[in-house]
N, C-alpha and C positions, 0 to 999 in steps of 0.2 A: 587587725591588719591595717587599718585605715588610721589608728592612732599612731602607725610607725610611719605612716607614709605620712601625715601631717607632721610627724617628728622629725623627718630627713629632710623637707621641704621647710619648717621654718627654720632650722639649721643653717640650711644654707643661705635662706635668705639671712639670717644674722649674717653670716661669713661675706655675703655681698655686700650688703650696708656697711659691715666694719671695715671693706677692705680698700675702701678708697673717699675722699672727701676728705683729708684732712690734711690738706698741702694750699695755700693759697699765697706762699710764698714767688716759686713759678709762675710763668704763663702757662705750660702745662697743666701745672696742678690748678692754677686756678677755675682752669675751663672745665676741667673736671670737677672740681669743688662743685661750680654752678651746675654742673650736672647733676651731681648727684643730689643737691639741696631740691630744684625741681623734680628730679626722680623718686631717690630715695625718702626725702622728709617731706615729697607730696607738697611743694611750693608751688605748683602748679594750680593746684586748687583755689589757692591764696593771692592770686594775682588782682583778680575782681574782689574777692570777700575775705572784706579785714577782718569781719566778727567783734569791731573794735564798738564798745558802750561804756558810759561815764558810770561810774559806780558810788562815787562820790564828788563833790567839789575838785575839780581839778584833779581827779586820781580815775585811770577807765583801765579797762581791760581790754586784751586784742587775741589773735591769734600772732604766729613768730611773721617780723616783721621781712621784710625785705630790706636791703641796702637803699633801695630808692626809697622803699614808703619811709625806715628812718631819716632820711634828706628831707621829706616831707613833713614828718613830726618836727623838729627844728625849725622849722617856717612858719609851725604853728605852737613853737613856743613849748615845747616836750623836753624836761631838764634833765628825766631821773625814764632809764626803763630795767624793769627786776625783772629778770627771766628766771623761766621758773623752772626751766627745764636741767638747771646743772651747770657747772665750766664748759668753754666754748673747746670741746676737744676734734667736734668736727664740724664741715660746712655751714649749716645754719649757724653756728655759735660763732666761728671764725666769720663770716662774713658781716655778721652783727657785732660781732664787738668792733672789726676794723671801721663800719660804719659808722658807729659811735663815737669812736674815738676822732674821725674826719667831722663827724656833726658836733662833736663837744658835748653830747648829752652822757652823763653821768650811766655806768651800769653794773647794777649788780646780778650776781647770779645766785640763785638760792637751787637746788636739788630736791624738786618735789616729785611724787610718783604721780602717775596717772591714774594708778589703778586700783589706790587703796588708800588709805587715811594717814598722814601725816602724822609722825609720834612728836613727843612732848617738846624733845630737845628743838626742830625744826621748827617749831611751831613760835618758842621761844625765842630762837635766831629772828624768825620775823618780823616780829613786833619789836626786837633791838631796836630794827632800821629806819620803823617807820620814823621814830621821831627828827633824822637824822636823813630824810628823804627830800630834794628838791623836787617842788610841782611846780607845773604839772609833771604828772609822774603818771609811764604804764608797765600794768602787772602784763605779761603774756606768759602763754604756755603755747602747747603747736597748733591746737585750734582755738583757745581762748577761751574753751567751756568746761572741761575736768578742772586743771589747776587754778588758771585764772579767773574759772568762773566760780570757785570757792570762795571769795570775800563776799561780803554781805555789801549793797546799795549804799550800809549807812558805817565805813569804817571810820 
């Protein structure tokens, strides 16, 4: 009984997160996007703690940024950010890339899971880019510790 009831309950929360956050074309939608970026992908948490640390020369890892903290990478010289969480299909992604693209910092998107290991082909997309990446450069994912904190200190 209790695995039905945790079944209709993240259900719906899917249905909730998918069902709004991906309009920031509007003023409507946009206030809603930020809603849902602080509600639903929990940017709330993120406002104080970036989780951001150097991993390498010029290369660190963060948690998913903010529109403001990317205005702030840019000030401090941030050329290249790879997110790690997928295409920008909703709020976080939409508002980072438009970020981005107002800051000039270069961004890619790679599709890594949270919750399991990366297969061969992914793995090989990334190292394409690295050679091919302006630094400084930051890896994030939504906290900065599953995906982004998979690179080793010494890439």
């Amino acid at each position: 009984m209790f695995k039905k009831i945790a079944d209709r309950y993240f259900a719906w929360e899917r249905y909730l997160r998918d069902s709004f956050g991906d309009d920031i074309e509007t003023p409507k939608g946009r206030f809603w996007a930020y809603v849902h970026f602080h509600l639903m992908d929990h940017a709330f948490f993120r406002v104080l703690w970036t989780n951001m640390r150097e991993i390498a020369p010029d290369v660190y890892r963060s948690n998913q940024p903010s529109p403001r903290r990317i205005a702030k990478w840019k000030s401090k010289g941030i050329q290249t950010v790879v997110n790690l969480r997928g295409a920008p299909i909703q709020s976080h992604g939409l508002l980072e890339e438009e970020a981005c693209k107002a800051a000039g910092i270069d961004m890619v998107c790679l599709k890594f899971g949270a919750r399991h290991a990366p297969d061969r082909t992914l793995l090989l997309e990334l190292f394409e880019i690295f050679d091919d990446l302006k630094v400084p450069t930051v890896f994030h994912c939504k906290s900065g510790a599953d995906r982004a904190g998979f690179f080793p200190p010494s890439i």
